[in-house]
C-alpha positions as CSV (number, residue, x, y, z in Angstrom):
1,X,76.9,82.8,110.8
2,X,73.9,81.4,108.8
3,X,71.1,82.1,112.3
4,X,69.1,84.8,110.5
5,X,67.5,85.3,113.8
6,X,71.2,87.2,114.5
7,X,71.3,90.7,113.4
8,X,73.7,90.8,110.4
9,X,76.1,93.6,111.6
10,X,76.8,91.0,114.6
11,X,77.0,88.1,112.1
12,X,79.9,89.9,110.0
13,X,81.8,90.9,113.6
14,X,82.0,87.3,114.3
15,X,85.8,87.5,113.3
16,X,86.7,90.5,115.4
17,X,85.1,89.6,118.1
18,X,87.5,86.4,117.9
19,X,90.0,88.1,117.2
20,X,89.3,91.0,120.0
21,X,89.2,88.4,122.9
22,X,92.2,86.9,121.8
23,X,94.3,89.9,122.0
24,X,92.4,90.8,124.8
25,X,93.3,87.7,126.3
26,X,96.9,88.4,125.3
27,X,96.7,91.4,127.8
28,X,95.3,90.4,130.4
29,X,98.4,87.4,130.6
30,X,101.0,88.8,129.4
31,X,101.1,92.7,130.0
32,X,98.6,92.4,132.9
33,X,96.2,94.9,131.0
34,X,92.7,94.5,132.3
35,X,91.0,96.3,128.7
36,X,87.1,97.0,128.6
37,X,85.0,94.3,127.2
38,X,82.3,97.1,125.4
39,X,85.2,98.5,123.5
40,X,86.1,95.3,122.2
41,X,82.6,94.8,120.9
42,X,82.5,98.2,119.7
43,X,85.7,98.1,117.9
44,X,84.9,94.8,115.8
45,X,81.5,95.9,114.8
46,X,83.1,99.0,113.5
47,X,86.2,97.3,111.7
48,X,83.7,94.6,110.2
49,X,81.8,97.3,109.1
50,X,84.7,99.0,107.6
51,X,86.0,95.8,106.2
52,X,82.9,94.9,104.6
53,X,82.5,98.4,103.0
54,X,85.9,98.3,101.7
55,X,85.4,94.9,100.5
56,X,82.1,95.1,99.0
57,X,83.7,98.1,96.9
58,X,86.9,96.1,95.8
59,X,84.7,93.9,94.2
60,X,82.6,96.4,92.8
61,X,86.1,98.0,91.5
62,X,87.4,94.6,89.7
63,X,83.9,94.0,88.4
64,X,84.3,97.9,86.6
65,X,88.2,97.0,85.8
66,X,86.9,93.3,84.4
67,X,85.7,94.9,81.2
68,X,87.7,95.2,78.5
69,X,89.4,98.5,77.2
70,X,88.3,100.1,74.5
71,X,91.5,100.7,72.1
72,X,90.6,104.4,71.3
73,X,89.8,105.2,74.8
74,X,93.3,104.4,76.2
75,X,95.1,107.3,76.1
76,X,93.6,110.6,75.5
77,X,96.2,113.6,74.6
78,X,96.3,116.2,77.4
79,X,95.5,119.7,76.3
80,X,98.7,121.8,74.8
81,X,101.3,123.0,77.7
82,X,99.9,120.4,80.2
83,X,101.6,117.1,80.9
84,X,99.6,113.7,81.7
85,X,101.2,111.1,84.0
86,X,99.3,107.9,83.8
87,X,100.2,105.8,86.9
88,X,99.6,101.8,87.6
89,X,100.5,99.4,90.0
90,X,100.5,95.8,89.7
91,X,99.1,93.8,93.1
92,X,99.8,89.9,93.7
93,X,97.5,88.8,96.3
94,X,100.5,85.9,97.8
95,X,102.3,88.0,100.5
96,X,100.9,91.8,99.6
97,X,103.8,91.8,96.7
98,X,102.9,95.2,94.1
99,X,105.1,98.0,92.9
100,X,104.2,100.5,90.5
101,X,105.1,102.4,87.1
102,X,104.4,106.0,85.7
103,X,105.5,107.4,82.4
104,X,104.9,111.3,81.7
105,X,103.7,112.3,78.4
106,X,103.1,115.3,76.2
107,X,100.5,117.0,74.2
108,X,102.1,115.1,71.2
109,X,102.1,111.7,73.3
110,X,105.9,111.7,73.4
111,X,107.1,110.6,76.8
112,X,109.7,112.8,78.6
113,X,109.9,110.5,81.8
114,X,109.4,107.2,83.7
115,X,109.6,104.8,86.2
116,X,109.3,101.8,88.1
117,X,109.3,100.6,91.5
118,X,108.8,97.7,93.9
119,X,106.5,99.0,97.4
120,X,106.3,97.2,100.6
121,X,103.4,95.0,100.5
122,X,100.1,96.0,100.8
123,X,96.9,93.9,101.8
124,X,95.2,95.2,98.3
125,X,95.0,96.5,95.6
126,X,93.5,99.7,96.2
127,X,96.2,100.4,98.5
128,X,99.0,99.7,96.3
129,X,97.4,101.9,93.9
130,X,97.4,104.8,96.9
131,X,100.8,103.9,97.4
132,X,101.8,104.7,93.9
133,X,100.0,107.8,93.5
134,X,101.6,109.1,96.4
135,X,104.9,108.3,94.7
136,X,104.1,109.8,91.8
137,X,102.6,112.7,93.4
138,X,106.5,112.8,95.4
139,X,108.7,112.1,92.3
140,X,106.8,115.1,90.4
141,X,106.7,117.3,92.8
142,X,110.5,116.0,93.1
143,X,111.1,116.9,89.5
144,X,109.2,120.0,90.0
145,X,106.5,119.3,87.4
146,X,103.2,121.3,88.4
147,X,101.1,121.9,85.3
148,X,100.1,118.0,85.0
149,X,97.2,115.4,85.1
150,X,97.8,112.4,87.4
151,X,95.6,109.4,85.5
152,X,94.7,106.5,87.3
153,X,92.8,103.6,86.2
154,X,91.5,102.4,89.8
155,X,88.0,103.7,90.2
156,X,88.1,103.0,94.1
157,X,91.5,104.3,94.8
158,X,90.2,107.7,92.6
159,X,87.0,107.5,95.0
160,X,88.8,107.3,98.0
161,X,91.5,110.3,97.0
162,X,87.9,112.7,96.3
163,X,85.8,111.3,99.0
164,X,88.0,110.2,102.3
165,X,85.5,110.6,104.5
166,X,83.6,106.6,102.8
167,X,87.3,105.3,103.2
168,X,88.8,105.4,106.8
169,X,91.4,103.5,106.1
């Protein structure tokens, strides 16, 4: 990991290459699959690089959440005749645990609904923040509420709604 003389895309793979021949290995015993070796390359330098990127920006992400909140800048007042949902959900990094809450507010800040709810773990943060804007997105369409602003206050998970095509997973 530390040779420099090693490009550093192949230094990163190191893990999914283990990982590849492994369950290549797997395979080839036990369901007497004979897979190809260049996909196996090719497959870990992609999901290292895909790993790193995501990683890299999940730092980024709790480096932008790290500061603190301004107290005026919490809540803003959506415009008359248009609801804001501000959605959150809550990651613990032992066994993927999260859930989620939203609340539904008016232009006068008085809330009108809510919720809570426990997800199936995730492996991050920005992914139990997907999974709750998906619910949210389901319970309002549920409680057919269409004139409303979905808040959010993970930057990546915003990122990765507007701009898929940087998040693969």
């Amino acid at each position: 990991m530390s040779n420099v003389g090693v490009p550093l895309p192949l230094r990163m793979a190191i893990p999914w290459f283990l990982w590849g021949i492994w369950k290549h290995r797997n395979e080839t015993l036990y369901a007497g699959k004979q897979g190809d070796l260049v996909n196996l390359v090719t497959h870990a330098i992609e999901e290292a690089e895909v790993w790193n990127k995501l990683r890299n920006r999940q730092l980024q992400d709790n480096i932008t959440n790290s500061q603190p909140i301004r107290r005026e800048n919490r809540w803003i007042k959506p415009s008359l005749g248009v609801l804001k949902c501000n959605v959150h959900a809550a990651w613990v990094n032992e066994g993927g645990r999260c859930g989620g809450a939203w609340l539904v507010r008016d232009a006068q800040g008085d809330v009108l609904f809510h919720a809570r709810e426990m997800f199936l773990p995730t492996s991050n943060r920005i992914a139990a923040e997907l999974r709750g804007i998906l619910w949210v997105l389901q319970s309002l369409r549920d409680l057919h509420l269409d004139n409303i602003e979905v808040w959010s206050d993970c930057g990546a998970a915003i990122e990765a709604i507007i701009d898929s095509s940087n998040w693969p997973r």
